[in-house]
Structures are given as structure tokens and as C-alpha cells.
N, C-alpha and C positions, 0 to 999 in steps of 0.2 A: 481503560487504564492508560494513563500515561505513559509514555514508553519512551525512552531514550533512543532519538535517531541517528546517527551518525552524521550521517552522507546527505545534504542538503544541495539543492542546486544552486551551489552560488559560486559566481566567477571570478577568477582575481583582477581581471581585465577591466576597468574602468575607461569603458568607450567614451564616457562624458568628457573626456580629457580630448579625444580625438573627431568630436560630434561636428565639427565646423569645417572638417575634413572631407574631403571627395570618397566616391566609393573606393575601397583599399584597388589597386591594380591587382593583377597576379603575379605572386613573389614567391621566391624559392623559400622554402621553412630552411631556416639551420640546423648543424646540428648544436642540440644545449651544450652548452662546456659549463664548468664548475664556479658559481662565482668568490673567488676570494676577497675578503672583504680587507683593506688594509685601513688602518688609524689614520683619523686625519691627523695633518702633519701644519695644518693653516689654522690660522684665529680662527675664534667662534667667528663665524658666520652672520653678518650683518642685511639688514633687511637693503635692498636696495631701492630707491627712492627713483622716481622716472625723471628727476632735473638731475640727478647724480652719475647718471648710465652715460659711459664714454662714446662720443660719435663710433668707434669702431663697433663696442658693443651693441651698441644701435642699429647700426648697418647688418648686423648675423643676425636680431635679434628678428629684421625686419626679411632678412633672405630666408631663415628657416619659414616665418608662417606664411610667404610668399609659398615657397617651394611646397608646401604642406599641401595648399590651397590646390595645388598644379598635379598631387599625385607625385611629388618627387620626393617620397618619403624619406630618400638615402641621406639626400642632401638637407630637409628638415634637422633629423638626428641630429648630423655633426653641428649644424648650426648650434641648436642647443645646446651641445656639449660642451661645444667651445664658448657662448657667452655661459654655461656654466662654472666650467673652467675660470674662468676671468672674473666673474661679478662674485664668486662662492656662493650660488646664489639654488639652494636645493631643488627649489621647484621647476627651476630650466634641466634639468636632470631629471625629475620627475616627469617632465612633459615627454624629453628623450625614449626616457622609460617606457611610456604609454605607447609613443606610435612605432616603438621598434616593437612592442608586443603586438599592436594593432594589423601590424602585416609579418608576424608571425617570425620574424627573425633573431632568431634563439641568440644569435653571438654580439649583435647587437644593444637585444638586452640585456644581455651579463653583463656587455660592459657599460651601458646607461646606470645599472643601477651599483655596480662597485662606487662609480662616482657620486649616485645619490649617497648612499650609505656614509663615503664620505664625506662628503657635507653635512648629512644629517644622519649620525651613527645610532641614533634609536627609534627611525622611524618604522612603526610596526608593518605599514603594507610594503614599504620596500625590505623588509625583512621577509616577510611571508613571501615574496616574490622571489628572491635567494634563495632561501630555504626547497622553493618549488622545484627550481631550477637542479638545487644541487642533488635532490632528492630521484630528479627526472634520469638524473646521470649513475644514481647509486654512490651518492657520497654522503656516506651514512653522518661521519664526522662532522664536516661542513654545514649538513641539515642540522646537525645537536649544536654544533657554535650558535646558529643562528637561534635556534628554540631555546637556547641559554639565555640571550639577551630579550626574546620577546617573553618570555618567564619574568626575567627580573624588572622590564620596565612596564610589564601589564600581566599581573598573573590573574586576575580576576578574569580577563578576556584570552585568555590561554589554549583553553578549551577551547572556544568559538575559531580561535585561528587554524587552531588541527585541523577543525570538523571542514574549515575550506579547504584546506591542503587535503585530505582527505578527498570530498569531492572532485577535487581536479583529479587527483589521482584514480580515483576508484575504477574509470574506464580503461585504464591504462593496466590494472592489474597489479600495479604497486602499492598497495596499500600496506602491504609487510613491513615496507622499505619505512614508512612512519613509525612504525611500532620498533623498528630495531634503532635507527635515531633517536627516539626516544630514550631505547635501553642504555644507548649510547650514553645519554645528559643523563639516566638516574645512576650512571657510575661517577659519573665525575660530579654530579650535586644530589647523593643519595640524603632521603628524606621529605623529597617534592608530591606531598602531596596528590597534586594535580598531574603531575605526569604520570605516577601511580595511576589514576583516575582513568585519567585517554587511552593508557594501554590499556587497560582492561575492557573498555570500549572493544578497542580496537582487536583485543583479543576474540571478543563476542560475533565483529563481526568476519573475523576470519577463521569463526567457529570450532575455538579452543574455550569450551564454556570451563572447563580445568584452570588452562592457563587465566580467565579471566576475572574465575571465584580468586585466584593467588592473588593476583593484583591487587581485585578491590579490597582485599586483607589488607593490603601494604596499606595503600590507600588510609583505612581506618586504622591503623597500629598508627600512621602520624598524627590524625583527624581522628576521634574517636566519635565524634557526634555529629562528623559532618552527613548531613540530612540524606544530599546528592549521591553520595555513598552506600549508606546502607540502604536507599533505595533502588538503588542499582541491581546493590549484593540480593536484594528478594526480585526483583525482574531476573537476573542469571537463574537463580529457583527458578521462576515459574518459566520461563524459556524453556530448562530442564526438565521439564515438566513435574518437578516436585513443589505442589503447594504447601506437603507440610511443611519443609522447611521455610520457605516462603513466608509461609503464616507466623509458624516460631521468630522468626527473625524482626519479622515488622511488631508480634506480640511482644517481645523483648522491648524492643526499639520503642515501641508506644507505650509502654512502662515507662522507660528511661526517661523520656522527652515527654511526659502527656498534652503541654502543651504546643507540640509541632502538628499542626494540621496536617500536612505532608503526608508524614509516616502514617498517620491514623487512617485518612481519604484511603489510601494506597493499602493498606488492614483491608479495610472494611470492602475495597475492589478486589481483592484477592478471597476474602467469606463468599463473596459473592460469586467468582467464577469454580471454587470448591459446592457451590449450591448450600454453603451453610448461610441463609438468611438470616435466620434468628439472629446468628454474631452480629452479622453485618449491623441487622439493625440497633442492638444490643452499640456499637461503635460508632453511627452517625446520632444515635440519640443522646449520647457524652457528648459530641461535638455540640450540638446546638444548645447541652446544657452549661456549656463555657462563654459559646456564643448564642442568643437567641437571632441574631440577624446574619448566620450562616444559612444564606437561603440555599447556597449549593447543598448544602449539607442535607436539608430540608426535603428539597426536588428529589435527590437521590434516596432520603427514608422514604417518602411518596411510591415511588420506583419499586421499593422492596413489596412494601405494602400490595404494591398492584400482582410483584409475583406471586404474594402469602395470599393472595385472593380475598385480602383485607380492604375489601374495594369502599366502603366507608371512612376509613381511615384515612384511603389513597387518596378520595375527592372533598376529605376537608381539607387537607394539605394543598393540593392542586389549586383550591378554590381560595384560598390564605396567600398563593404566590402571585395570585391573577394583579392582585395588587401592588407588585413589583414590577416595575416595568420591565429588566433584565430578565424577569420569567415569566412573563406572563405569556406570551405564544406557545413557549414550551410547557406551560401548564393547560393550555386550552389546548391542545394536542391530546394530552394524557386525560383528559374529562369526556375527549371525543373517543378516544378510547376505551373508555371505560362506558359509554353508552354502547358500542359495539358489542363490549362482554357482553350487556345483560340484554342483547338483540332490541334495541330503539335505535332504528337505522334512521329515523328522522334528527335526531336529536343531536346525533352521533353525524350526521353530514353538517347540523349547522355548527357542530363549534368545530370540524376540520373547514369550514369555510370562512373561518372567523381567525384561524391560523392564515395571518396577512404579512409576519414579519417573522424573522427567525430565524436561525437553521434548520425549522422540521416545514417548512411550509410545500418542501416537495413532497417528502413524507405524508403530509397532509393528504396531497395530490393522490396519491398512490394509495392509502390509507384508504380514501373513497370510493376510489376505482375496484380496490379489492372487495371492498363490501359491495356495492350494486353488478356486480359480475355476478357474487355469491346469490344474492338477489334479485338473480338474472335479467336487471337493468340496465340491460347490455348498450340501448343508445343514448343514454344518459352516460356512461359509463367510456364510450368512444367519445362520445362531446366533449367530456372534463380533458381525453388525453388530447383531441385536436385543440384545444385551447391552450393547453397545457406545452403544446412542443415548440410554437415560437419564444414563449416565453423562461424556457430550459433549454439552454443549445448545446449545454456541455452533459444535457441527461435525455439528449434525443436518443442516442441508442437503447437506454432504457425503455424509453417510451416506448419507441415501435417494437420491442418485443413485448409490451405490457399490450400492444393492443391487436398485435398477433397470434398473441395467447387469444385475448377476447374471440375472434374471427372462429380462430378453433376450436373454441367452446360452442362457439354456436354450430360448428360444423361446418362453418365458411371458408374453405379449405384454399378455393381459389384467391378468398380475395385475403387470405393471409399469405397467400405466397406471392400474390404480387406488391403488398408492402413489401413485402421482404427483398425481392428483386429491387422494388425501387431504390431500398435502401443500400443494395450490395452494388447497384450504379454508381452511387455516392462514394462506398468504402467496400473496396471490391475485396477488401482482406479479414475484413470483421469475421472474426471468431466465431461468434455469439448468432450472427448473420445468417454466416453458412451452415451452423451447424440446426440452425431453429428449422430453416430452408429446408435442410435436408429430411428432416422428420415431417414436415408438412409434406414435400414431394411424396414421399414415402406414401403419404393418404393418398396422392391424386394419381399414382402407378405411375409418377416420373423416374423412373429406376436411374436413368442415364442422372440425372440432377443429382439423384441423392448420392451417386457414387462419385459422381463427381466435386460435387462441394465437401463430402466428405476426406477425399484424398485430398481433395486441398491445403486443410486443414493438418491432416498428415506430412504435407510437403513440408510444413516447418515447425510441424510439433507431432513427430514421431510417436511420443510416447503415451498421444493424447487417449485416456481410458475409452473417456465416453465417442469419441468418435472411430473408437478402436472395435467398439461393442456396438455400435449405430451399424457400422459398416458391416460388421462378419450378420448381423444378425439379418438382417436386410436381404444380401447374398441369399440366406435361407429360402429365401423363395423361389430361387431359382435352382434346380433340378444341378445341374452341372458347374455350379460355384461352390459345393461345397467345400470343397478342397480349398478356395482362396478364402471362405467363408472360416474358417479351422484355424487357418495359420493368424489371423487379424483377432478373433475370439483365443487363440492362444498367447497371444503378447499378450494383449489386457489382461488374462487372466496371471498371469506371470509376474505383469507391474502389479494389480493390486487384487490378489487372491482372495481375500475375502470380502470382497464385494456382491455383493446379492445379484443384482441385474446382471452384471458378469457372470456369475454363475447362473444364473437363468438361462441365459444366453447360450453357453456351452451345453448347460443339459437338454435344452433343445435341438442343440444341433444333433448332438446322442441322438436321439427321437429318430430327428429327420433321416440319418446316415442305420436306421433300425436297430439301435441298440438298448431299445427299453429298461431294461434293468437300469445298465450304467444310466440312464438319463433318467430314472425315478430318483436316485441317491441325487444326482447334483440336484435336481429341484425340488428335492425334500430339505435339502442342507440350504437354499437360496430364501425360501418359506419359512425358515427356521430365523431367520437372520432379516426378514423383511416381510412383513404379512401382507403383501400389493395383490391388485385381482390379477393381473396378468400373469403373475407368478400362478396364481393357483388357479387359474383355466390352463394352464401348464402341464400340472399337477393331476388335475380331472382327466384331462384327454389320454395323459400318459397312461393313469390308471384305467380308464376304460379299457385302452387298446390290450391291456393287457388282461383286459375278460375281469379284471374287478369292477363289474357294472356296480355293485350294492356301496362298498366302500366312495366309490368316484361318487357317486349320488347323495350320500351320506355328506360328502365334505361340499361338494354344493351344496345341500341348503345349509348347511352351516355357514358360509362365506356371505352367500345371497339375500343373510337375514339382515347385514349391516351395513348391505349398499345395491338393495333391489332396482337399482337401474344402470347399475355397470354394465358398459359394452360387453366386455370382455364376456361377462356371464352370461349374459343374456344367448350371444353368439352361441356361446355351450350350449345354453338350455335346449336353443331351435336346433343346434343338431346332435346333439347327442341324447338328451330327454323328450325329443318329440314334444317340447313346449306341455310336459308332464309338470303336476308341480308336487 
């Protein structure tokens, strides 16, 4: 689904103005002050011509980019200012502008750009630069003057100004401070649309989904069919986690409007995340009967198809896109897919090898690796990822955990923890790293590793579940941890109590500290909520120890009928049924 993002990384700083420049020195930041913008009070402003520029202007024009050159940024500035000053010439104040921003000197650039502003009083980036400023200071007013006039001389590009201001600000923690200048300009020009609009943005993301359903009301009471809008208003739904209104609103709305694609795509993505395919489908097959050359529309009934397990349906469609060249990758994808279902692993790796362009061709990658792992084509399966990781630098950390996983299937315990070592060389704070590490150590009886990658992990994410339940559970092995094993298996359970492994975990611990009862109830309630084998050799042992040999035995082979070569069971078997079957 589409989603409306706010906060985009984009800077107001335009270094290409300052790119011929030395590296900035080190300069004191100022502090921002308020920019007031005054009317110019001079003629329109005339282009100035290089035979027309007076020897003095000449002379500052030639000291500023001299001093630029040298690092003497102070002296640059004023240059500029002054053959500013003199020529009315806005973009020598624009340049002022840049490099008093480029070495960070807040008082500098307030006043570089009052004097752009007045030479050129509707230019939008030296507005958005005002605006940033005044906003930086909490001058709620001063921000809504400014968002008055980039409104009335570009409302179409409105939005996209916020969303920058916005960005700068976001780190800073002022993001309110847009939303309440805003409020500001819709009292003094009530009925704007668009500022309707960004507050309730803005409302979303400062997580008043209330205040930001109010807005996009406003929003549609002045715009009643604007698209942007009521697709907003069903995104606030499904954030809320209410699809049905969601759904009502875009059903409405795709009534209204049948011929807005928009609204319809965005229907038929919301059937879909409710799991009502039928609609869904029922909604992209109107679109293609408006359009027949809505291949998106198309791809995405294919999609449904493959989840209604209409897998006929799915590979005439797929095979109908191949001849588009915009889908055709992504339909050679979804055919190798579809040869996986029905287990033809030959057929099913050539067309994810024939996926050569695209956005799924990592997918591709991974797509194969998944399947000859399963069909424990295990060095085939290491070859595609070592081929695979020069040519993905930004999906290397995927990689090596896709073929650490491999290692550990084969029970190659060592040589997945020394990828993973190598890799934690690389990026000594990886998450994903330490935490995979830590569960391999765990096999090789590296206890000191696993508790220590584990707290690492802890050091700056406290609340982390699974390395919260990694860790207490781990401890269990050792006689005289329980205690710090308890209090780690007690946080996690506290953050997210209905968690199964967490509660496996804790009823284990029960067990260990000899509390049989209580620890049959937490691993009857963990087995309830998750049917895993480890859970239920859990489950078995608990119930032996407590002299239910018949029952304990009974739920083995129940479990052992659907996965007769799990560890976990097996282990039971040899020591509690004497390898009895």
C-alpha cells in the first residue's frame, strides 16, 4: 500500500552554491534569531549585465569569491551583501545566503536572507529558509507570514515545502512547532485546503490519529473529492487499525469517483490486507474492464490468484505480462513461483535465473537459495550467495545471515560462527550479527560469547524481547544463574506477555528452580499459542518428571508423527523412551 510519508531526507542547504569553495573551517554555530522580512522599498530589480557592473562593484564582487576561495568566509558574506546592496541584484544575497548557511552561522543567515527576500519577495527557497529559521526560534507567527506567501505563490508545491521543513525539524523535536504555525495561517486564511491537509499529516505523525481524522475532515468539507484526501482519511483507518471503516470510506469514495484509479488500487489493497480476496479481486477486474492495458492492475489480479491458489489463472496472467517489458521480470518471478508450489525445482530455478532486471532479482536470489537449502542443495545454494554478495553491497548483511542459517542446517556450527565473527569485524554493532552469533555460540558451549553479544545488544536496546528471552534462557544451564536468568525472562515477559517462546522460556525456568506444576501451566498456555517442537519436549519432560509417563508418551507420538526427525524429539525419545517407539 501506499502510504503517505512525511519526513523525507531532504536538506535546505544547497552546497552546489558553495561547491568551488575550500573545506568550510571550524566556525562557531550562532545563535538563530527571527527573520523579519521587510517590503522592498527599491524598483523592481533589474537583471544586471557584466559591461553595466560599476568598477567598485567589481572590485567586492571579485574580493568576496577571492576570500571564498581562501576560507574567509566572513569576508565572502559581506562582499555579497554589499554588491547586493548596490546592483539589487538577488542572487548576490542568495549566494550570501548559502555560504553563511554552509558554515553554519545562524545570524548571518537571517540577515543574508531578509535582504534576499527583499529583492526577491516570493522566492520560495528563501522563504522556506525564513520560515526554518523562525520556526527554529519558536516564532510560531513569523513561520505562518511566511507559509502565507509560499501558499499564495505555489500552493500546488505547498505540501512538499512542509515535508522539508518538517525534515529539518524532525531531529530537533519540533515538529509541533509546524503544526501550530500552521494553525496559526488557517486562522488568518480559514478554508486552505492544503493546510487542512499537512496538519493532519502532521497530526499522524505526532500520533493524534483523532486530532488528524478532524483535519482531514476540514481538508474534504473545502475539497470534497480531493483523491489525496480521502486517501489519507482511509490510511488514518487502517493505521487505527480499523479496516472496516477504511474499507467503507474508499467503498463510498469508489462509488463517487469510479473512474479515479487511486481510490479503487487503494480498495482493493485494503480487501486485501482484511484477507477479503474475492473483493479485492472482484475491484481490480473493474479496473482492467475500464482499462484493458492497466497492466498494474493485471499483475496485482495475478497476485490474488496465486493467493486463491488459482494457480492457472495466475500463470496465464503472468505469461500475458512477460510481453510487457515494465513486467515482465516481475512476472518471470511470479511463474518461478509458481513452479516452486507445485515442487518442479528445475523449472522453478530457471525462470528465478532468467529474473536479470527488476526490483525482484534479489528476491530472485533468495527465492533459490530458499528452495535448494529445502532440498538440501546446500553447495549450490552457498555458490548462488557467494556470487551473490559482491554484487549486493547494500543486502550483504542479509546475505551472511542467509548463509549462516545454511551452515546451521547442516550443523556447521563453526564455520557459521566464524562468518559471523567476520562479519561483526566489519560492523562490530550489527544487531542481526550478534544476536544470530549468539545462538550459534549457544551450540558450540561458547557461554562467555553468547552472554556477551547478547548484553551488547541490551546495552542499547534495553527492551529488546528476543535477546531478553536468548539470554534468561541460556543462563538455564547454569545451576547458579538462575536468579539473573529470572529477572531477564521476567522483563521480556512483562514487555510482551503473550508471547509463546517467552512463555516457554519462563515455564522452563519453573522446571529448573523445581516447580513442576507452575511450569506445566506456562508450557501448556506457550503450546497453546504456538505448536513448535521445543515447546513440546518441554511439555513431555515436564510431564514425565511428574510420573505421567502414559500421558508424556501419548503426546510424543502425536507431535513425532509430523516432523519424525526433529532434534528436539528425537533427544526425548533416547532419553526418556529408551528409543521405545
Amino acid at each position: 500500500m501506499v502510504i503517505f510519508r512525511i519526513f523525507s531526507a531532504i536538506t535546505l542547504v544547497l552546497l552546489s552554491s558553495c561547491a568551488d569553495f575550500p573545506d568550510k573551517q571550524d566556525q562557531p554555530e550562532a545563535t538563530d534569531v527571527s527573520v523579519k522580512v521587510v517590503e522592498p522599498k527599491v524598483k523592481t530589480p533589474q537583471k544586471v549585465e557584466k559591461s553595466s557592473i560599476e568598477p567598485d562593484v567589481l572590485f567586492m564582487l571579485m574580493t568576496a569569491e577571492l576570500a571564498g576561495q581562501r576560507g574567509q568566509f566572513d569576508i565572502a558574506i559581506e562582499g555579497y551583501m554589499e554588491a547586493a546592496k548596490l546592483t539589487h541584484d538577488a542572487k548576490l544575497a542568495e549566494r550570501a545566503a548559502m555560504i553563511a548557511m554552509y558554515i553554519k552561522d545562524g545570524y548571518k543567515t537571517n540577515e543574508a536572507v531578509v535582504l534576499w527576500l527583499n529583492l526577491d519577495n516570493k522566492n520560495l527557497t528563501a522563504r522556506k529558509i525564513a520560515a526554518l529559521s523562525a520556526l527554529k526560534i519558536g516564532d510560531k507567527q513569523g513561520a505562518a507570514e511566511h507559509f502565507k506567501v509560499m501558499l499564495a505563490v505555489d500552493a500546488a508545491g505547498f505540501e512538499g515545502a512542509v515535508q522539508e521543513l518538517a525534515g529539518a525539524l524532525q531531529k530537533d523535536g519540533k515538529v509541533g512547532l509546524i503544526y501550530d504555525a500552521l494553525e496559526v495561517l488557517a486562522t488568518q486564511r480559514p478554508g486552505q485546503a492544503e493546510v487542512y491537509f499537512m496538519q493532519s499529516l502532521l497530526a499522524m505523525e505526532m500520533n493524534d490519529k483523532s486530532l488528524a481524522e478532524r483535519k482531514i475532515q476540514q481538508a474534504l468539507s473545502v475539497r470534497s473529492g480531493w483523491d489525496k484526501a480521502l486517501l489519507f482519511q482511509a490510511q488514518i483507518a487502517v493505521f487505527s487499525g480499523d479496516l472496516n471503516k477504511a474499507k467503507a470510506l474508499l467503498t463510498e469514495a469508489a462509488s463517487k469517483y469510479p473512474s479515479n484509479a487511486k481510490i479503487s488500487k487503494m480498495l482493493a489493497q485494503v480487501l486485501i490486507k482484511a484477507k477479503d480476496y474475492e473483493a479485492a479481486l472482484d475491484v481490480y477486474q473493474g479496473m482492467i474492464a475500464n482499462d484493458p492495458k492497466d497492466w498494474e492492475s493485471q499483475f496485482a489480479e495475478g497476485l490474488v490468484y496465486f493467493q486463491l491458489d488459482k494457480d492457472g489463472k495466475a500463470e496465464a496472467l503472468f505469461e500475458a505480462l512477460m510481453e510487457q517489458p515494465e513486467w515482465k521480470f516481475q512476472a518471470i518471478f511470479y511463474r518461478g513461483r509458481l513452479a516452486e508450489k507445485r515442487g518442479d525445482v528445475k523449472q522453478a530455478l530457471q525462470w528465478f535465473d532468467k529474473v536479470t532486471e527488476g526490483p525482484l532479482v534479489f528476491d530472485a536470489i533468495l527465492s533459490s537459495v530458499s528452495m535448494l537449502a529445502k532440498e538440501k542443495q546446500f553447495v549450490e545454494a552457498d555458490s548462488r550467495i557467494s556470487q551473490a554478495l559482491p554484487k549486493f553491497p547494500k543486502q550483504k548483511p542479509q546475505l551472511i545471515l542467509v548463509q549462516a542459517e545454511l551452515y546451521n542446517q547442516q550443523k556447521q556450527y563453526q564455520r557459521a560462527f566464524n562468518v559471523l565473527t567476520d562479519a561483526l569485524n566489519d560492523s562490530p554493532d550489527q544487531k542481526d550479527f550478534l544476536y544470530t552469533r549468539a545462538l550459534i555460540a549457544e551450540r558450540l558451549d561458547k557461554t562467555a560469547i553468547v552472554e556477551a553479544d547478547l548484553k551488547k545488544i541490551l546495552a542499547v536496546d534495553p527492551d529488546n524481547v528476543e535477546s531478553l528471552n536468548a539470554l534468561g534462557y541460556t543462563l538455564l544451564n547454569q545451576p547458579n544463574r538462575y536468579a539473573d536468568a529470572e529477572q531477564y525472562l521476567q522483563r521480556a515477559l512483562k514487555i510482551e506477555p503473550n508471547s509463546a517462546v517467552v512463555i516457554d522460556s519462563y515455564g522452563w525456568l519453573q522446571f529448573k528452580l523445581g516447580h513442576a506444576e507452575k511450569a506445566l501451566g506456562y508450557l501448556q498456555q506457550a503450546y497453546e499459542k504456538q505448536q513448535e517442537n521445543e515447546i513440546a519436549a518441554h511439555l513431555i519432560e515436564v510431564l514425565s518428571s511428574m510420573g505421567k509417563q502414559g500421558e508424556a508418551k501419548e503426546f510424543f507420538d502425536k507431535v513425532i508423527k509430523a516432523t519424525p526427525d526433529d532434534e528436539y524429539l528425537l533427544n526425548i525419545k533416547r532419553r526418556l523412551f529408551n528409543g521405545a517407539n
